[in-house]
C-alpha positions in Angstrom: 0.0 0.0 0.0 1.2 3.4 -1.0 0.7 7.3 0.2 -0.4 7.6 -3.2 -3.1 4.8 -3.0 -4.2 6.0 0.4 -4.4 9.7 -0.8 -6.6 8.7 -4.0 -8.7 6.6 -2.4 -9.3 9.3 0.7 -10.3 12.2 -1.9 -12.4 9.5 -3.3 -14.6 8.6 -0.7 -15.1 12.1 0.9 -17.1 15.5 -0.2 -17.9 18.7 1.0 -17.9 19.1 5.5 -16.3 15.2 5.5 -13.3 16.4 4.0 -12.2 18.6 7.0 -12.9 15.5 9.8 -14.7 12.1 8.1 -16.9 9.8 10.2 -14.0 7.3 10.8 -15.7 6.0 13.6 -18.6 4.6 11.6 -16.0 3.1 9.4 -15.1 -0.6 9.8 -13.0 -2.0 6.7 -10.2 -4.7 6.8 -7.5 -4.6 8.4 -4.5 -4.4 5.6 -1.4 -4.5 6.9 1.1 -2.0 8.6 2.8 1.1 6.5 6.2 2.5 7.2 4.7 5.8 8.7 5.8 6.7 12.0 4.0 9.9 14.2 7.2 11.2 16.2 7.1 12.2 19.6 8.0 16.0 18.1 4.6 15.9 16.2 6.5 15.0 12.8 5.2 12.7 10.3 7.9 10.7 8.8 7.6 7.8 5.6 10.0 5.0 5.0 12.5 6.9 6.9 12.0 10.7 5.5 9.5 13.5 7.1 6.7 14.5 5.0 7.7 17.8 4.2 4.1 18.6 2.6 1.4 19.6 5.5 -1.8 19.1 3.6 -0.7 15.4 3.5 -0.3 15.6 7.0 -3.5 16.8 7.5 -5.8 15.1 5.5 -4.0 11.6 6.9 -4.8 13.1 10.3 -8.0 13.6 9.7 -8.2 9.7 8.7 -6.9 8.5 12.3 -8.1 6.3 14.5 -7.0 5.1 17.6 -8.1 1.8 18.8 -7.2 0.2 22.0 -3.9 1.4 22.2 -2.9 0.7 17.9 -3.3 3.8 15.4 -4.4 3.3 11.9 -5.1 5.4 8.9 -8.7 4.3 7.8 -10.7 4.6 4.5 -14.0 3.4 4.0 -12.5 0.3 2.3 -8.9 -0.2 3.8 -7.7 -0.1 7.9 -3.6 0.6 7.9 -0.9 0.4 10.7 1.2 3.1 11.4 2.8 4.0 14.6 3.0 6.5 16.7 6.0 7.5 19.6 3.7 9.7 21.9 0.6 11.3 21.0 -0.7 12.0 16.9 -0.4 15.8 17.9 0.9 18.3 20.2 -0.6 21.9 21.6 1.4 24.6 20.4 -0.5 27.6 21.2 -3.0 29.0 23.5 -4.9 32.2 24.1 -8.3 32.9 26.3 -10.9 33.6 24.1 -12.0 36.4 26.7 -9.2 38.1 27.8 -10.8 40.3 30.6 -13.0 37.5 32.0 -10.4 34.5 31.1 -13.8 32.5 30.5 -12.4 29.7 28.4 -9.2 28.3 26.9 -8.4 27.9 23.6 -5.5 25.5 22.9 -4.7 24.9 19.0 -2.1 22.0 17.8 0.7 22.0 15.3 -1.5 20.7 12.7 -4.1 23.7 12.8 -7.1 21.8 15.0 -8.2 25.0 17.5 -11.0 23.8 20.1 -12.1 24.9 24.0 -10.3 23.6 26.6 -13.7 21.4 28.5 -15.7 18.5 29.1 -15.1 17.6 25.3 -12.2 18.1 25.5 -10.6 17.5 28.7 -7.3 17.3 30.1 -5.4 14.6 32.3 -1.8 14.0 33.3 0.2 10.9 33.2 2.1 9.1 35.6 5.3 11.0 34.1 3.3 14.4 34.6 3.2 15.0 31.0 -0.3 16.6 29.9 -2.2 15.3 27.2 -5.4 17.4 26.1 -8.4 15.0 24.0 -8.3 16.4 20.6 -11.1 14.4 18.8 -12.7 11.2 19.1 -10.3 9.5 21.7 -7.1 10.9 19.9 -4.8 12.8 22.2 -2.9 15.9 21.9 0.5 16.2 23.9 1.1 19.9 25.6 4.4 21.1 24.2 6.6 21.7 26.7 6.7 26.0 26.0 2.9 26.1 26.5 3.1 23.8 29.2 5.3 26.2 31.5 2.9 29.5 29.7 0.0 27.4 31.4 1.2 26.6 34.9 1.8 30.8 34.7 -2.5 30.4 33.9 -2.7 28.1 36.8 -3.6 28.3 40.4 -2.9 26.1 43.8 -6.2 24.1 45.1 -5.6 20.9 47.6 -7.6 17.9 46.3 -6.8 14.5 48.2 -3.9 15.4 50.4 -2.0 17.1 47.8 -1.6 20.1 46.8 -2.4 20.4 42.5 -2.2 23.0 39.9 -5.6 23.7 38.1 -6.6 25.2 35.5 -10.5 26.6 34.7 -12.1 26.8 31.2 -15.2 26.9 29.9 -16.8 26.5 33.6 -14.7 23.3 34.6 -11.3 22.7 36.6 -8.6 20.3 35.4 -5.6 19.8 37.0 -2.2 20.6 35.1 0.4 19.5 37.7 0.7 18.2 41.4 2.9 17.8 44.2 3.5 17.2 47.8 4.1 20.0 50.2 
């Protein structure tokens, strides 16, 4: 299986609001095999070896991921492909309140252009490492870069949950927690 074959078959199968994010939850096809395309952990796309240089390609084969269980694939309506990724598909790259006097609600964008509210849709958690990871779409994850990680513990504020003391942040009228630590 090619990028080429994957590309065709993609512009094929999609028109008009599917081309910007297709249903590829309601698509089921066969698995085919695993493709030399590997998601680094610095949001890079490579193929056999060599980054893809060209970011529409990026983006419409992001908008044809799927995460299931713990295995990413790029899925058509007719084919289900293997690729793997080091961290997360994406990372946050920038944020800005979308009030600034009332600091309402936090947008976060990623390096591949997706811009959504920081809330219940799309929440935030930390990992056992303390790295933050924000829900992009479906159940695909978005890794907080490191320079807007630091910008939002600046945003955040001390609260004591459980015997420790955590870092928390509030948009769009609910509280996730960015960091924690003992006292």
């Amino acid at each position: 299986m090619s990028l080429d074959n994957i590309f065709a078959q993609i512009n094929q199968h999609l028109t008009g609001e599917e081309k910007s994010v297709p249903p590829v939850e309601q698509w089921d096809p066969e698995y085919c095999g695993e493709l030399d395309l590997h998601i680094k952990a610095s949001g890079e796309w490579w193929y056999q070896g060599t980054p893809i240089k060209r970011l529409r390609l990026v983006k419409l084969f992001a908008s044809v991921l799927k995460k299931v269980d713990e295995e990413y694939f790029l899925v058509t309506p007719v084919e289900k492909i293997k690729i793997s990724v080091e961290d997360a598909p994406f990372l946050i790259t920038r944020w800005e309140w979308q009030d600034e006097v009332a600091h309402s609600t936090m947008l976060l964008a990623t390096n591949l252009g997706d811009e959504f509210a920081l809330s219940s849709k799309h929440p935030m958690r930390v990992d056992e490492q303390g790295s933050v990871y924000v829900t992009v779409r479906r159940n695909l994850e978005a890794k907080v870069h490191r320079n807007v990680y630091y910008q939002l513990i600046e945003e955040s504020r001390q609260a004591i949950k459980g015997g420790e003391v955590t870092l928390q942040l509030e948009s769009d009228g609910e509280q996730f927690t960015i960091g924690r630590y003992a006292e």
